[in-house]
Structure formats: C-alpha cells, structure tokens
N, C-alpha and C positions, 0 to 999 in steps of 0.2 A: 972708671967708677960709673953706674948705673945712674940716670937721670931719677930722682924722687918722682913718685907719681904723682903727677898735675890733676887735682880735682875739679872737674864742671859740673857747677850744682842749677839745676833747673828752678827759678824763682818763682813761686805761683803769688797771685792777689787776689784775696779775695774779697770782697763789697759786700755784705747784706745776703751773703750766703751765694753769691756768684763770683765767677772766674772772671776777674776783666784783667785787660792791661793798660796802665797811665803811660803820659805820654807830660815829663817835668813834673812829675806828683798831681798834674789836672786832671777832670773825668776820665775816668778808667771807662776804655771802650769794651762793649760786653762781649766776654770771650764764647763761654759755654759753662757747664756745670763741670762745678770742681772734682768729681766724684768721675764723673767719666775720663776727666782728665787722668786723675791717679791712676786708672785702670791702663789707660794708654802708657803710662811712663811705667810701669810694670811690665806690660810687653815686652816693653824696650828696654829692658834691665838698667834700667837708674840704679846707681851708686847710692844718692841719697837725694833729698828733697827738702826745699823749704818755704814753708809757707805764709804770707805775710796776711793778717785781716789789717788792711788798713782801714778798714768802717768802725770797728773797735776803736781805736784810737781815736781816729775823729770822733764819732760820737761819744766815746767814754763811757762804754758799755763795755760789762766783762764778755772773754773772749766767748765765740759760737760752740759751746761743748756736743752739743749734740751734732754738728758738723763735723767740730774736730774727732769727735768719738769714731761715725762714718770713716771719714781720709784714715785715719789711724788702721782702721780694722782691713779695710783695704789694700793697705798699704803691705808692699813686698820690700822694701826699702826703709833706712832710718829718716825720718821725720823732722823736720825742726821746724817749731812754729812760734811765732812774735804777732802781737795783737793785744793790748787790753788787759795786759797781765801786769797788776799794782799790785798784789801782795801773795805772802808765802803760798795762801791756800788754791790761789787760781795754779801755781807753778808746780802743786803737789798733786792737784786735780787731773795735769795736763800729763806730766807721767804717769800716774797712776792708771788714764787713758791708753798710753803707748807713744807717748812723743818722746824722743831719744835727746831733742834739745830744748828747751826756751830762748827765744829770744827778748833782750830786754831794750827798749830804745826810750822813749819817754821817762821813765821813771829812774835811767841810768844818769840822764842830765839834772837831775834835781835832789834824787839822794843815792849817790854812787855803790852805799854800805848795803842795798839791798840786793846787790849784786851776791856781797858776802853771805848773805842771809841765805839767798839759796843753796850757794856754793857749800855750803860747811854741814849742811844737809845729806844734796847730792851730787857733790863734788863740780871742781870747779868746770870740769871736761862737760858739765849740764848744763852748763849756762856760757850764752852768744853774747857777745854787746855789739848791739846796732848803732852805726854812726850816720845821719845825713849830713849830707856839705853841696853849699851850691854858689855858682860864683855870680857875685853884683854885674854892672853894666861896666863897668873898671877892670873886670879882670880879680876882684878880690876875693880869695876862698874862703867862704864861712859857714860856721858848725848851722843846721838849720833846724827845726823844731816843727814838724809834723802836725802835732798836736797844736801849738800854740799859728800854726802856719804863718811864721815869721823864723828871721835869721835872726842868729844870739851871738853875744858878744864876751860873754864872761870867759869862753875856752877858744882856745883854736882848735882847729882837727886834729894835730899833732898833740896837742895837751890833754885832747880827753882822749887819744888812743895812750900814750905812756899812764896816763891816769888808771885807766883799764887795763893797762899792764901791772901796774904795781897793784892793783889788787890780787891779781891772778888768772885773770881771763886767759884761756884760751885761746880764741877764735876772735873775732873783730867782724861783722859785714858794716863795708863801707859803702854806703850810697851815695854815687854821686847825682844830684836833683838835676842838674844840668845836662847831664848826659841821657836818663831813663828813659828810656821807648825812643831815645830817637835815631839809634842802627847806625853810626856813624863813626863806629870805635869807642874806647873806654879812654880815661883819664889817665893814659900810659907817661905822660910827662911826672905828673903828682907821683903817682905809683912809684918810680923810678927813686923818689928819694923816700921813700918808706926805708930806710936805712936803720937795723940796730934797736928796732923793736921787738922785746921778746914774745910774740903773740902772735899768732899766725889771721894774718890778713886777708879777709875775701870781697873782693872790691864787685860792686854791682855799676849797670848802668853805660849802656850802648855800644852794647854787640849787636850785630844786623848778620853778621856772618862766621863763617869758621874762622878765616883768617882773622878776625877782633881776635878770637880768645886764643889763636896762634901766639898772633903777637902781644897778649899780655904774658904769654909762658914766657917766649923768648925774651920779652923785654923788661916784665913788671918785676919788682921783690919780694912777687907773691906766687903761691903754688896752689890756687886756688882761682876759680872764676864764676861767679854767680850769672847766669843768664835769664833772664825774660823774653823780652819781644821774639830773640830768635827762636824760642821754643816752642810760641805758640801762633806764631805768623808763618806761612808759608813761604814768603820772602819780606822782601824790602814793599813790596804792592801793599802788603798788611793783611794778606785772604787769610783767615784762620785756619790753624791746622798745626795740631799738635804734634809735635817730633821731636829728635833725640839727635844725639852726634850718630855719626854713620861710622861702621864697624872701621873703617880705614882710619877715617878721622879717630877714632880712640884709639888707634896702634901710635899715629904720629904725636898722642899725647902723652902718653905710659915713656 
C-alpha cells in the first residue's frame, strides 16, 4: 500500500503589512515583504500556503484586504489566511478575494457555532480552526489565547480539538507557543497521542530542519507539517532567505 501524501505547508506572519518571524509568539523579527515572499514560493511550486496577520488580532483590526487582495492575486497556490476575522462578512470578503481557506482562532475559543456559520455557507472543507498551547514552568499543557496573551483554563487542547471535531472541521493548525521560531524539533511526544480524532491535524512550531518534519511523518498521527522559521531562515544562524523543500527532500515525503 502506497504511503498517503505527507503535506509541508509554509507558514508566513504577517505584522502591519510585513513578513516577520516570532520567536514564543514575542516580537516578530523583520523578515521582508510579504509579496516578494509569494512570488518566491511560486517559483518553488508550493502545494499551498498559509498566512497568519497576527497584528490583526492583537490589535483588533479587521484583517489587511488590500494586502490580502495582492498575496491572493499573486498567488500560484491555494491560500489560507487567519487574522481578525469576527464575523461572516470578513470570511465572505476573503473568498470572494481568492483565499481557498479561513482560518478561525480567537473567535473559535469564545463562540464555537461561528465556525458553523461559515461552514453551512461554504462548507466545512473553508474553514481551519487554529489551536495555541503552550506549556507552564511545570511541564503543564495549556490552550493559550493570543488575543487575550494569557493561558485559559476552561478547555484542554484535547477538548477543544474533539469540540472542533464534533462540529465538523476539517483541518485543525496546532500551535505549539513553546516550540515557535525556536528550530529545535516539533511536539512529537504530544503528537503522538493525537489518537482517534476525526479531523486532520496540522501541528506548527519548531522545525529548524528537514529531518523536524521527517520525523513528525515517521513519528507524529499527523499527515501534515506546517513550517516557519525553516522557510524563511537560511539556517539555524537565522540569515534570511526564503526557501522551499529541495526536489529530493519531497520524493522522501510523497
């Protein structure tokens, strides 16, 4: 039987209409323009793309349309963008644009059914629910809040992913706040019990290298790998420089 194809999705951020990358969700160091970036991962025949405004959120400003409008029209690849998006009209705006996904993360943790709202529109395969989790000085895993930049206590990570399954979702990105920007392997222990979820799982948060997102294929219960830092660093030094898996590297993924 043929291995399913393992997808590596390139994560961009974007700030106030720039490319940076965080490093535990703190100041994002300035990458380059997001726009040039698209054009590079076009080159390089990206699968797909997905794009976070995390200044949207923190500020609480609907998401950059005329940015997203740009990335979109650019774009050679499907799309998916998460930022600032509280209600139906931003999520109808953003397709109507050319974004193939939404991502919902804030407004997922406070009223779940708006998930449905979009879903029942334009099905549920349009809409992402974004999870963060980041672990205390103990060791304890807990759901985090972006927006409110504090950990919550009402769900576990496990509760609001089946939560997001029984609605219908799809897709899941999991972020883990502990791991981002710091290149030193992903959450492959956590991963590991993702057991029996019907929702396909895309875990973000500290690939530094190929062998990370190797070994979340071979080892995680996930068929999916969201990448940053290694896409737009040149290595572990952190020199910028946008890049893609290398033609070999995607044969040992496929």
């Amino acid at each position: 039987m043929s291995t399913p194809f393992f997808r590596t999705i390139p994560i961009l951020l974007v700030d106030d209409g720039e490319l940076v990358k965080t490093v535990k969700f703190k100041k994002g160091q300035y990458i380059g323009d997001p726009i040039n970036a698209m054009k590079i991962f076009n080159e390089k025949e990206v699968d797909e793309l997905v794009i976070l405004d995390i200044g949207a959120s923190k500020n609480k400003t609907d998401p950059d349309f005329a940015l997203i409008e740009q990335l979109a029209s650019e774009a050679f690849m499907p799309v998916a963008y998460g930022g600032g998006i509280t209600n139906f009209e931003h999520a109808k705006k953003l397709f109507a644009l050319g974004i193939e996904k939404v991502i919902i993360n804030s407004e997922f943790l406070v009223r779940p059914d708006f998930i449905k709202e979009i879903a029942s529109v334009f099905g549920v395969q349009s809409v992402v629910v974004s999870i963060d989790y980041k672990y205390s000085l103990f060791g304890k895993r807990k759901v985090y809040s972006h927006k409110q930049k504090k950990t919550l206590s009402k769900y576990t990570v496990e509760e609001l992913i089946q939560l997001a399954a029984n609605i219908g979702v799809a897709e899941i990105v999991l972020n883990s706040v502990s791991h981002d920007g710091m290149m030193q392997g992903m959450d492959i222990d956590f991963l590991k019990q993702l057991k029996g979820f019907k929702v396909n799982i895309i875990p973000i948060g500290g690939v530094g290298c190929f062998k990370d997102i190797l070994a979340v294929k071979e080892n995680a219960n996930v068929k999916a790998c969201g990448v940053g830092s290694k896409f737009v660093y040149q290595d572990k030094s952190r020199s910028v420089m946008i890049n893609y898996l290398k033609p070999n590297e995607k044969n040992i993924l496929e």
